[in-house]
C-alpha angles and dihedrals in degrees: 000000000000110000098172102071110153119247114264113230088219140007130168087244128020115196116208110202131033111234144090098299095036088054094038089059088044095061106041086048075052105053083052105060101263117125113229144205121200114210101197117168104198117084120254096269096050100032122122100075114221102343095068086066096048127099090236097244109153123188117223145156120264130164093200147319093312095065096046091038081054083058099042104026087173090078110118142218099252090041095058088040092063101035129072097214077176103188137282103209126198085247081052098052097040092051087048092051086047105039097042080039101051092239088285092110108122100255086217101055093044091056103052082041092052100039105040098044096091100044085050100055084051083048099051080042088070096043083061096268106137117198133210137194115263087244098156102039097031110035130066121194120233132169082354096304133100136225140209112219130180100028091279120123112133135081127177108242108262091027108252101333089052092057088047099055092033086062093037086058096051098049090051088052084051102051108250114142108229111195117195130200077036105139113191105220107179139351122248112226144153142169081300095055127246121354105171150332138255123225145172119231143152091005090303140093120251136185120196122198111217137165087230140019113204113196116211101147104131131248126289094261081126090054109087088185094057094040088055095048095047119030098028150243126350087014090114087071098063117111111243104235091194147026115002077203098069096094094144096250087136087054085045098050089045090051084043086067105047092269109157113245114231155181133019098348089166092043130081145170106251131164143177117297137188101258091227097050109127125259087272145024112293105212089196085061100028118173103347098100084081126109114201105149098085096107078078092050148023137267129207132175142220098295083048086251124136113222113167137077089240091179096044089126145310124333100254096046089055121027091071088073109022086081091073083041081065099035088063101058132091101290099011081264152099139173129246105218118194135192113222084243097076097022086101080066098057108115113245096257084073082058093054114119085236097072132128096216144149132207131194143160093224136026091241087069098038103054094057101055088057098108122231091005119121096235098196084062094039085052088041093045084052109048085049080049096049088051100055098049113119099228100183097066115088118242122231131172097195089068153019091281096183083229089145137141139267126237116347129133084239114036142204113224102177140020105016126162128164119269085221102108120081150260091060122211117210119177128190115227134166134174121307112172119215103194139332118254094220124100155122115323105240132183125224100278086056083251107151113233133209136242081266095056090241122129110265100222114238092018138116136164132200144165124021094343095073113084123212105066102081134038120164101344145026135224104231110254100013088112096075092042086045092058093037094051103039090040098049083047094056094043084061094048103050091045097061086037089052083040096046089048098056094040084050080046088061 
């Protein structure tokens, strides 16, 4: 891989940022005939932003196993004999954006996001991407069938770094130029929009001219400034799950220029985190330092309260939100505690070697080794909470089995067992946040607007940089689609401005 390419004096679009978003922009400028240049300011090995340290999971509309089986042809017959995909439907995936959103997501944006997702993941299938089932994080086996839960089906093959490479690779065979190490500094704009971009590179100072300029940087979830000015305080103390590199400059060039901020500033997507991950993602770890099996189990804090609806729903319509939720309490910090009767259910990243676990026979020697917990409180929390259990309904993963508790000031509404069978799991989280919610204010061509709601000419936005998508919560999965829909969007956009420009030129 040449990392070393030089920097271009001019190109049709230039795409600021290296992930999933910014090449999915690239190739679709490219595909239509714009040449492109792509700034990205990690190195190779790191590049990617936040998508190399996703799963891969990818929310998208399907009406049944054709159209899943169109978009993984590799299924095969045995595998959609024994698995109920069920359906999600675009009435599925509009009443998730608005209910985990609260109904503020922007209704343009959701619909351009919902109806096109499908016909953008056959679409990065024919740029090379290749797609599997989330067999192992969104399907549970019962009587010898799985079945698919919480609208999400689809990963991307590889998890996030194979998506990565998978798109690096088809933007090289394409013929877009991809320059690491490359940091955008500042836009270049006048009275006719943007012209250009600076960057630093190489130890020097560029300026490219370009018909377009397309932002897909990431938010400023890197940024503990920012974090701190934004979303509040304490929030410097979050661990970051993804990119050391989001530091929101794309966000910062856009303002510099008169772009409108948008969307949920105060809001983010944060989950649990081991409390001993490191500041910022570990690639060689990924993904694996989150927790996501706690609708199975409890979690108390430092005081050896719950506090927390474990059960509320599904995983993936509430682990976006339940890491602020951590973050609040005494410490920044709770424990998962698991019976041995749902620990076959835990997901593998609680089986990793970089893991701040205990493990007992009995509670009475559990509780205890929960540092920093006041035990007396924790035994006192569980036996209130084993009480209130309701033992005669059935429990069932696959679905919201009701099997809640009675009672208690918080309660559990699904999925709740006794923590009375040993040996007995506790595992130690804290907040990682994912990416802010925050962002530029586009229209529905991806076209970035002004304070004064008007189109900034040359310049595009996509990925977690635009605002307006999320507010309070997050659908598991819709990130990726997010970046794939609105940069391919973009891609398409700059390329006719860039297009329309030179035929007015003539």
């Amino acid at each position: 891989m040449n990392t070393s390419n030089p920097i271009p004096g001019s190109v049709d679009v230039v795409v600021v940022g290296g992930g999933n978003a910014a090449l999915c922009a690239a190739l679709s400028a490219r595909e239509s005939g714009a040449s492109v240049l792509v700034l990205e300011r990690a190195p190779h090995e790191e590049s990617g932003g936040n998508s190399r340290f996703t799963a891969g999971a990818i929310r998208c509309v399907y009406d049944g196993v054709d159209d899943l089986r169109a978009l993984m042809p590799d299924l095969t017959d045995d595998e959609v004999g024994t698995t109920d995909f069920g359906t999600y439907t675009q009435d599925q995936f509009f009443d998730d954006m608005g209910r985990i959103t609260e109904y503020r997501c922007d209704p343009d944006l959701t619909e351009l996001l919902v109806t096109r997702s499908r016909e953008t993941l056959l679409w990065m299938r024919t740029k090379g991407i290749r797609f599997q089932p989330i067999w192992g994080r969104q399907a549970f086996k019962v009587d010898g069938r799985f079945k698919f839960w919480g609208g999400l089906t689809v990963e991307a093959w590889g998890g996030g770094p194979g998506l990565v490479d998978g798109l690096t690779d088809a933007a090289l065979r394409a013929g877009i130029q991809i320059c690491y190490r490359a940091k955008a500094l500042s836009l270049d704009a006048g009275a006719q929009g943007v012209t250009g971009v600076e960057v630093k590179h190489a130890g020097a100072v560029h300026h490219v001219q370009a018909g377009a300029v397309i932002l897909a940087s990431g938010g400023f979830e890197a940024n503990h400034e920012w974090r701190t000015r934004y979303l509040g305080p304490g929030w410097d103390l979050a661990k970051v799950r993804g990119s050391r590199f989001n530091t929101g400059d794309g966000i910062r060039m856009a303002l510099d220029i008169g772009a409108a901020p948008y969307g949920h500033w105060s809001g983010s997507h944060a989950v649990g985190w081991d409390l001993n991950a490191p500041e910022f993602g570990d690639l060689s770890v990924g993904d694996g330092f989150q927790k996501h099996s706690y609708p199975f189990a409890i979690m108390i804090n430092a005081k050896g309260e719950r506090f927390v609806d474990e059960g509320a729903d599904f995983r993936n319509y509430t682990y976006a939100k339940y890491g602020a939720v951590i973050l609040q309490q005494p410490g920044q910090f709770a424990w998962q505690i698991f019976d041995s009767k749902v620990t076959h259910l835990q997901r593998d990243e609680y089986r990793i070697r970089e893991v701040t676990k205990v493990r007992a026979d009995t509670l009475e020697e559990l509780l205890p080794k929960l540092e920093g917990v006041n035990a007396s409180q924790a035994q006192a929390t569980i036996a209130a909470y084993n009480a209130a259990v309701q033992r005669a309904v059935p429990f069932n993963p696959n679905i919201k089995d009701g099997r809640g508790t009675d009672g208690l000031a918080i309660p559990k509404s699904n999925w709740a067992n006794t923590i009375d069978e040993g040996p007995f799991e506790a595992f130690a989280v804290t907040c990682g946040i994912t990416f802010t919610f925050g962002g530029l204010r586009i229209d529905t061509s991806g076209n970035v607007l002004d304070s004064d709601l008007g189109p900034i000419p040359g310049l595009y936005a996509a990925g977690e940089l635009v605002g307006g998508l999320f507010y309070f919560n997050y659908p598991g999965g819709t990130g990726l689609m997010a970046g794939s829909v609105f940069g391919r969007l973009a891609g398409t956009s700059a390329a006719t401005s860039v297009r329309s420009i030179a035929g007015a030129a003539e």
